[in-house]
C-alpha positions as CSV (number, residue, x, y, z in Angstrom):
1,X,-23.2,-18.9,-45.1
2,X,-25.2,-20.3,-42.2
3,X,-26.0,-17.8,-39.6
4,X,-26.1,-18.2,-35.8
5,X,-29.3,-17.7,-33.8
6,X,-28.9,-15.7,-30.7
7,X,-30.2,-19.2,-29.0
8,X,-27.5,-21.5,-30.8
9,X,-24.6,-18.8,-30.1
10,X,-26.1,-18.8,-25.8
11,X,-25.9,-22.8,-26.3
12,X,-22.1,-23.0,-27.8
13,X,-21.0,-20.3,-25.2
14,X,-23.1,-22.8,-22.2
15,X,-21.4,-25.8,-23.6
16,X,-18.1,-24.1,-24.0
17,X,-18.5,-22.9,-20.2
18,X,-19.0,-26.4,-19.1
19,X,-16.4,-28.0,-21.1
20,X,-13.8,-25.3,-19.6
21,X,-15.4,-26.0,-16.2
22,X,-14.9,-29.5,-16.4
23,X,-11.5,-29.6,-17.2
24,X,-10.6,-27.3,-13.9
25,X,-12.4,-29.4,-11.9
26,X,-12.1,-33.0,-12.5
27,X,-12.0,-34.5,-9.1
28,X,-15.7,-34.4,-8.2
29,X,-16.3,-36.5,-11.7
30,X,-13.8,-38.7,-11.1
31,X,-14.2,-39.2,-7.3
32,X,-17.9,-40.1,-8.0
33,X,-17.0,-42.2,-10.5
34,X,-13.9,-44.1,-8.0
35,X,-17.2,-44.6,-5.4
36,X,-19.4,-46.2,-8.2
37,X,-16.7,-48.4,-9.3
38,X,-15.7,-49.1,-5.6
39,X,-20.0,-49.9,-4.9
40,X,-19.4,-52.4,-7.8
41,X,-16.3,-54.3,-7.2
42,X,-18.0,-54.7,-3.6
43,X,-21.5,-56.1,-4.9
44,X,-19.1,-58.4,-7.3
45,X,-16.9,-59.6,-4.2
46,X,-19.8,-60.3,-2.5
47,X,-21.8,-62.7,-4.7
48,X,-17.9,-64.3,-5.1
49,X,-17.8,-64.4,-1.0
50,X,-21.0,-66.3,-1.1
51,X,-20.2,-68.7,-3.7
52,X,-17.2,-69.6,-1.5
53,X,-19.6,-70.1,1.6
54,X,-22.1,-72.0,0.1
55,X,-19.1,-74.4,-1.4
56,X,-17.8,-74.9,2.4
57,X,-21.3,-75.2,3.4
58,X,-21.8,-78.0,1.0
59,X,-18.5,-79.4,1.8
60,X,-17.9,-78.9,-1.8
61,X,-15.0,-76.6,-1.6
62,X,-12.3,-77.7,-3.8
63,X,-9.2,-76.6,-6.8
64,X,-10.1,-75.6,-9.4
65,X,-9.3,-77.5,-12.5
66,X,-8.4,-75.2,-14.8
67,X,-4.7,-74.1,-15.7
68,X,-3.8,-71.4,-13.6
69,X,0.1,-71.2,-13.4
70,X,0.1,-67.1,-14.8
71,X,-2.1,-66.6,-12.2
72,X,0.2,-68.1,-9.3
73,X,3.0,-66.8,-11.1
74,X,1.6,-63.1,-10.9
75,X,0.7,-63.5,-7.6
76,X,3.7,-64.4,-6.3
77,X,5.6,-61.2,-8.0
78,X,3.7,-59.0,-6.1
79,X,5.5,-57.7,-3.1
80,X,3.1,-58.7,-0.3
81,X,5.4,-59.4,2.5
82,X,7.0,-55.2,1.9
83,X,3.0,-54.4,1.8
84,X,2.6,-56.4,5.1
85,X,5.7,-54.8,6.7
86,X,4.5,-51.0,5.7
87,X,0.7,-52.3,6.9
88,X,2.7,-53.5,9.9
89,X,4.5,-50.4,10.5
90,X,1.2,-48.3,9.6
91,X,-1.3,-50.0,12.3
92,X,1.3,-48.6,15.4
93,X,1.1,-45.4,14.9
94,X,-1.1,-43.5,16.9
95,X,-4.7,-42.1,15.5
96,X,-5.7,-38.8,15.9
97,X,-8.3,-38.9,19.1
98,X,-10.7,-36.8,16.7
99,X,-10.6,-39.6,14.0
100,X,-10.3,-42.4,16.0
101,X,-14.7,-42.8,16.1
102,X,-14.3,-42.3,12.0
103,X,-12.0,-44.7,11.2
104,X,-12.7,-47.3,14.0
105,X,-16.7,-47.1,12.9
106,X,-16.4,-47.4,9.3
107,X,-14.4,-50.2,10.0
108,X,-17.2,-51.7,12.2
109,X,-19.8,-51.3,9.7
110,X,-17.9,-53.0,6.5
111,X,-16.7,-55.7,8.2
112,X,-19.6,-56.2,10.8
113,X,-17.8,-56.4,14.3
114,X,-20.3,-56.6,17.0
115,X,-19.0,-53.9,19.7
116,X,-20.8,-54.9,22.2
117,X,-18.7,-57.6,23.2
118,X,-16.1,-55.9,23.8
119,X,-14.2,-55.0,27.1
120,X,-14.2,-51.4,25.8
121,X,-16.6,-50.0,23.3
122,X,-15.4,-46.3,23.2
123,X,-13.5,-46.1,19.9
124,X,-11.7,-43.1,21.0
125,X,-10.4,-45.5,23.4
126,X,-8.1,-47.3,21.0
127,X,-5.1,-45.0,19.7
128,X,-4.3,-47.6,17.1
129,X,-5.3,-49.7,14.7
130,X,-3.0,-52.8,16.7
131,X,-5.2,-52.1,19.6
132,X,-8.1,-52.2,17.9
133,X,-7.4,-55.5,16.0
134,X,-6.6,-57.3,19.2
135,X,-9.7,-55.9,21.3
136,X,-10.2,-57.8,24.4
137,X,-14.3,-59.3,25.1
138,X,-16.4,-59.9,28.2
139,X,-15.4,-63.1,29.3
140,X,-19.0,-63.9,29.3
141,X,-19.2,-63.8,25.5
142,X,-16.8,-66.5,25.2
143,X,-17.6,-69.0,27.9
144,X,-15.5,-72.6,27.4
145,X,-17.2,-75.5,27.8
146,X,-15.9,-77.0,30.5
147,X,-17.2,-81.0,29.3
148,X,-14.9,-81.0,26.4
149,X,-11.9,-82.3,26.2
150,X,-11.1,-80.3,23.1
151,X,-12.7,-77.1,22.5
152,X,-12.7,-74.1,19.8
153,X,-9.5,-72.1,20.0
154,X,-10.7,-68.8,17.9
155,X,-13.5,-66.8,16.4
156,X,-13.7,-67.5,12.6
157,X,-14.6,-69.8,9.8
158,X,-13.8,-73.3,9.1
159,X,-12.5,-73.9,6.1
160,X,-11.5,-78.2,6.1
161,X,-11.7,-80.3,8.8
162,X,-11.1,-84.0,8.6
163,X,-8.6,-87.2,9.0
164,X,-5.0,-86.9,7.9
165,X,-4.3,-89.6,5.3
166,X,-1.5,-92.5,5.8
167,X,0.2,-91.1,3.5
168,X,0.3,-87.7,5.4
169,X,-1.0,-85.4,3.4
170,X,-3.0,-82.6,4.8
171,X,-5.8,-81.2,3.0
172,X,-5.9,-77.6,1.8
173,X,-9.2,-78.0,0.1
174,X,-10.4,-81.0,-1.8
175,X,-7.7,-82.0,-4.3
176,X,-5.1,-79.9,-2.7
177,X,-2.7,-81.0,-0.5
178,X,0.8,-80.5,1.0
179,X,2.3,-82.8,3.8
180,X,3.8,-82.8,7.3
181,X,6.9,-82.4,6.5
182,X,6.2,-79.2,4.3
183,X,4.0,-77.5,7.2
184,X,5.5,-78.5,10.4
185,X,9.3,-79.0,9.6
186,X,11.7,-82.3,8.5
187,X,11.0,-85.6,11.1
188,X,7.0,-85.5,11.1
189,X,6.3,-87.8,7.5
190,X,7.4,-90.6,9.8
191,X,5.4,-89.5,13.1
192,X,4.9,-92.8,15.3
193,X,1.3,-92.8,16.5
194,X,-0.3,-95.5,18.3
195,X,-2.5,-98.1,16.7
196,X,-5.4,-97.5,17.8
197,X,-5.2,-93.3,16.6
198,X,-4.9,-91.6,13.6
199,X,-4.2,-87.9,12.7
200,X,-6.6,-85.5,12.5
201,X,-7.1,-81.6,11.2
202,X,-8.7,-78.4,11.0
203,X,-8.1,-75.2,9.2
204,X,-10.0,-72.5,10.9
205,X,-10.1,-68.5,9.0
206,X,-10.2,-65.4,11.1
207,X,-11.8,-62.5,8.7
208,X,-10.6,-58.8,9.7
209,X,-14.2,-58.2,11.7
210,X,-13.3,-61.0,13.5
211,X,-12.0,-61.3,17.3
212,X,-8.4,-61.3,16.8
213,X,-7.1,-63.0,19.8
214,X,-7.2,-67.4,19.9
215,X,-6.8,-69.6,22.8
216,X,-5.3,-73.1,24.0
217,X,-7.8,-75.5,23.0
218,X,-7.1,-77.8,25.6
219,X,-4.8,-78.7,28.3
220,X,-1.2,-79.3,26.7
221,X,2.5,-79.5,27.5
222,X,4.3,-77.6,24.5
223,X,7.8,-79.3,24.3
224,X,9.0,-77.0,21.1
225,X,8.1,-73.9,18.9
226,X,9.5,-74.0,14.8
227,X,8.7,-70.4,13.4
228,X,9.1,-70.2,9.6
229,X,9.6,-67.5,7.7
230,X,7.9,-67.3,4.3
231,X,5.7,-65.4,1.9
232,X,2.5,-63.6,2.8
233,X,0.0,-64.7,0.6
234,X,-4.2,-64.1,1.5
235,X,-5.5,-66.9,3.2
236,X,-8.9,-66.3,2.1
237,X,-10.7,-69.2,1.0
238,X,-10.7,-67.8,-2.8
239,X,-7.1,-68.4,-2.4
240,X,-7.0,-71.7,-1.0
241,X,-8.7,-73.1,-4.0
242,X,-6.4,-72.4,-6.8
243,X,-3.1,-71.4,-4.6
244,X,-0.9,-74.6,-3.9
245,X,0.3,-75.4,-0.9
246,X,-0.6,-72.4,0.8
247,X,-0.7,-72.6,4.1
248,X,2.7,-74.3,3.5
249,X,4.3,-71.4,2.1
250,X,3.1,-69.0,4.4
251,X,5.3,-67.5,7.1
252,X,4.1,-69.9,10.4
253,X,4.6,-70.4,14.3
254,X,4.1,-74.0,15.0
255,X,3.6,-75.5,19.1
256,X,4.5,-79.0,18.8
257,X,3.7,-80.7,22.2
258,X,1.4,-83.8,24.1
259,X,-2.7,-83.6,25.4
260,X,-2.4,-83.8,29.5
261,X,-5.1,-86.4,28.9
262,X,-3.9,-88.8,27.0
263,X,-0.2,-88.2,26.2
264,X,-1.3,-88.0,22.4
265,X,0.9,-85.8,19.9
266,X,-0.6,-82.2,19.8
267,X,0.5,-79.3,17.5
268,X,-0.9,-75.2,17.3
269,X,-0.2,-73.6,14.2
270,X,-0.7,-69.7,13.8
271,X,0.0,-68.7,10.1
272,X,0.5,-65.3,8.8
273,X,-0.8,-63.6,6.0
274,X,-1.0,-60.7,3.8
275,X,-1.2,-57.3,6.2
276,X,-0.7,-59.1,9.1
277,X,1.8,-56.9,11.0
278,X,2.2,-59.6,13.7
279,X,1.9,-62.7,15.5
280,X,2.3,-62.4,19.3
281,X,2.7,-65.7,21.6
282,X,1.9,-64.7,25.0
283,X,4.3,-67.7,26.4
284,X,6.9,-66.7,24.0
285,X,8.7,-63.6,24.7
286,X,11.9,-64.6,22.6
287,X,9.7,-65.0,19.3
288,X,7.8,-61.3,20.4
289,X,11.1,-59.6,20.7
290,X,12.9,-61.3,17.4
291,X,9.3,-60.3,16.1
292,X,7.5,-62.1,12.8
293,X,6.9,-60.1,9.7
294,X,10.4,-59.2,9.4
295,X,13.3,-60.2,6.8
296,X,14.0,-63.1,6.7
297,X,14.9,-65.9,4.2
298,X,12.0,-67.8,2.8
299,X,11.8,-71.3,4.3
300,X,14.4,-70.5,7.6
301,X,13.1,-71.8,10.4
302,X,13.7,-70.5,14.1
303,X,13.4,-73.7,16.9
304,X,13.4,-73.1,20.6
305,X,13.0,-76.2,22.9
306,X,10.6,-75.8,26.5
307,X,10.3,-78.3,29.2
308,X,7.0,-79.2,29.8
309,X,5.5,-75.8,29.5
310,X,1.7,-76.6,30.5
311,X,-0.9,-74.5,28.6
312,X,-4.8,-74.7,29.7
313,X,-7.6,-74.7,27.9
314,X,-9.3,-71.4,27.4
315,X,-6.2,-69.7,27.7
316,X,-5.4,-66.7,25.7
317,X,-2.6,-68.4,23.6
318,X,-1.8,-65.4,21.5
319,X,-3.0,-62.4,19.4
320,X,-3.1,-61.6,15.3
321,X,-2.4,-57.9,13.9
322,X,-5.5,-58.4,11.5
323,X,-7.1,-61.8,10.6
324,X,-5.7,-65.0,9.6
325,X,-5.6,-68.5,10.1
326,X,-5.2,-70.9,12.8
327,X,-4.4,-74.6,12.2
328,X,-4.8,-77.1,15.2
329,X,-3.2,-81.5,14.0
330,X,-3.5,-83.9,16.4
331,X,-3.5,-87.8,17.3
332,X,-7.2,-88.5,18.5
333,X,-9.1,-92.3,18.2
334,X,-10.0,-93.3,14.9
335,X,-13.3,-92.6,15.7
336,X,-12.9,-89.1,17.1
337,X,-15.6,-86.7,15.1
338,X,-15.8,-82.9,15.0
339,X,-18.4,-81.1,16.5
340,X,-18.3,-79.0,13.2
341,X,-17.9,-78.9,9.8
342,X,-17.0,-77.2,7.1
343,X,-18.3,-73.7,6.3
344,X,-19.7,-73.4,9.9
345,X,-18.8,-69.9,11.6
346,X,-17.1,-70.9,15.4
347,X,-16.3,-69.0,18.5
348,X,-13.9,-69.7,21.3
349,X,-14.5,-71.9,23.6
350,X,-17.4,-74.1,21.9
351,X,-17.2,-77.6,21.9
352,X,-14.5,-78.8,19.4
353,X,-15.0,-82.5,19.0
354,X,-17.3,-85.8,20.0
């Protein structure tokens, strides 16, 4: 029978220690290992993000082929629009003063906001995370251009921008579309435009570092709002490319109206998405007090009628909880070109169109 060294007993009784050790305190382990796993998902989103950007960049965003139906069919089981309305719920309650610079800064650094542009850049300023979303700037960050007709309405990224076909289907990304009907509501597959005009669009992405409020983009009489309820799906552009008919599906506020200039049919279209607790219209106190994000059947729609009610351009038209997507389709010329393209990072109040 073998017997033990006074070293190999020490060694069993060290290992023995640690063993017992470890299993009484596991948390450091595993919270190390939740940061190295979190430092890897991040480096793995990242390359993705850029993939995506160099696609819009290229104009080469489009769906992807494969056969993805699980994938939408999982997706849509998960409950995003309870998610949203607890995220909703969560980003009005007051912060702590003390952990107000914690929270507000981390946030600043991970999703690169620039606070120097804004009205107020004390984070203990902001007591919570609603305020902080829908910051105000200094106006002289976001001049408008006063020689365009049409002009950028939000901070963000464009994701499609182009001509409507005659068969009116809007483009999501290349080789997804949805039409009129679908987005803004029954009556607008048949919209009568004049000859000489055709409709155009463009989808523009607010990311959460982004400035959360957007503006008119020009001068416009608004002659009816449609606000539908609906699901609360991401709206990032990793989303669009496999997701049908997202923007479609999406809960929405849609400003149907005419430009001042030229009498040509005009629509504004703020769409909602997952953790967005909110969509406030600053014209629109009935929609702020019935309030967005809430229960509602999928697909009901809420319509209230104005009388001319002129908007002008630069105005602060209204203000996301969070990022998401604003969606401006309009009768222009034929000819009319944007001042853009796709993949292009904007910021209210730039030139819009040639």
């Amino acid at each position: 029978m073998l017997k033990l060294t006074r070293h190999d007993y020490q060694r069993r009784q060290n290992q023995s220690s640690f063993i017992e050790k470890f299993k009484a305190n596991q948390l450091p382990l595993w919270a190390g290992l939740s940061v190295i796993g979190l430092f890897h998902y991040r480096r793995i989103r990242r390359q993705h993000d850029e993939e995506i950007n160099n696609a819009l960049e290229q104009g080469k965003l489009k769906k992807i082929e494969v056969d993805v139906p699980w994938k939408i069919q999982l997706y849509n089981s998960l409950p995003l629009n309870s998610l949203s309305q607890w995220a909703g719920d969560l980003s009005k309650r007051e912060i702590p003063r003390w952990a107000r610079r914690l929270i507000f800064g981390t946030y600043c650094r991970i999703y690169q906001v620039n606070l120097d542009e804004a009205i107020e850049s004390d984070l203990t300023q902001y007591p919570t995370l609603n305020e902080f979303f829908r910051r105000k700037l200094k106006p002289e960050c976001r001049p408008i251009d006063q020689s365009a007709d049409l002009v950028v309405p939000c901070d963000g990224k464009v994701l499609h921008c182009g001509v409507i076909t005659d068969e009116n289907q809007v483009e999501q990304v290349k080789g997804m579309t949805y039409t009129l009907n679908e987005f803004l509501g029954e009556s607008y597959n048949n919209l009568q435009i004049k000859d000489e005009n055709c409709l155009h669009q463009i989808i523009m992405y607010l990311a959460p570092g982004d400035y959360h409020c957007f503006h008119s983009p020009t001068d416009w009489s608004i002659e009816q709002r449609r606000h539908f309820s609906g699901k609360l799906l991401s709206v990032k552009p990793s989303v669009a490319t496999w997701m049908p008919k997202l923007f479609a599906q999406n809960e929405r506020v849609v400003y149907i109206g005419k430009k001042k200039s030229s009498s040509n049919f005009f629509s504004y279209t703020a769409v909602g998405a997952t953790n967005v607790g909110s969509i406030l219209i600053r014209i629109d106190p009935e929609l702020n007090m019935l309030g967005t994000n809430c229960n509602l059947k999928n697909g009901f729609c809420r319509k209230q009628k104005w009388n001319c009610n002129m908007v002008g351009k630069g105005e602060i038209f209204g203000e996301f909880n969070l990022g998401s997507t604003i969606v401006l389709i309009f009768e222009a010329p034929k000819d009319f070109q944007f001042n853009v393209k796709s993949g292009e990072k904007v910021k209210v109040g730039q030139k819009l169109g040639l």
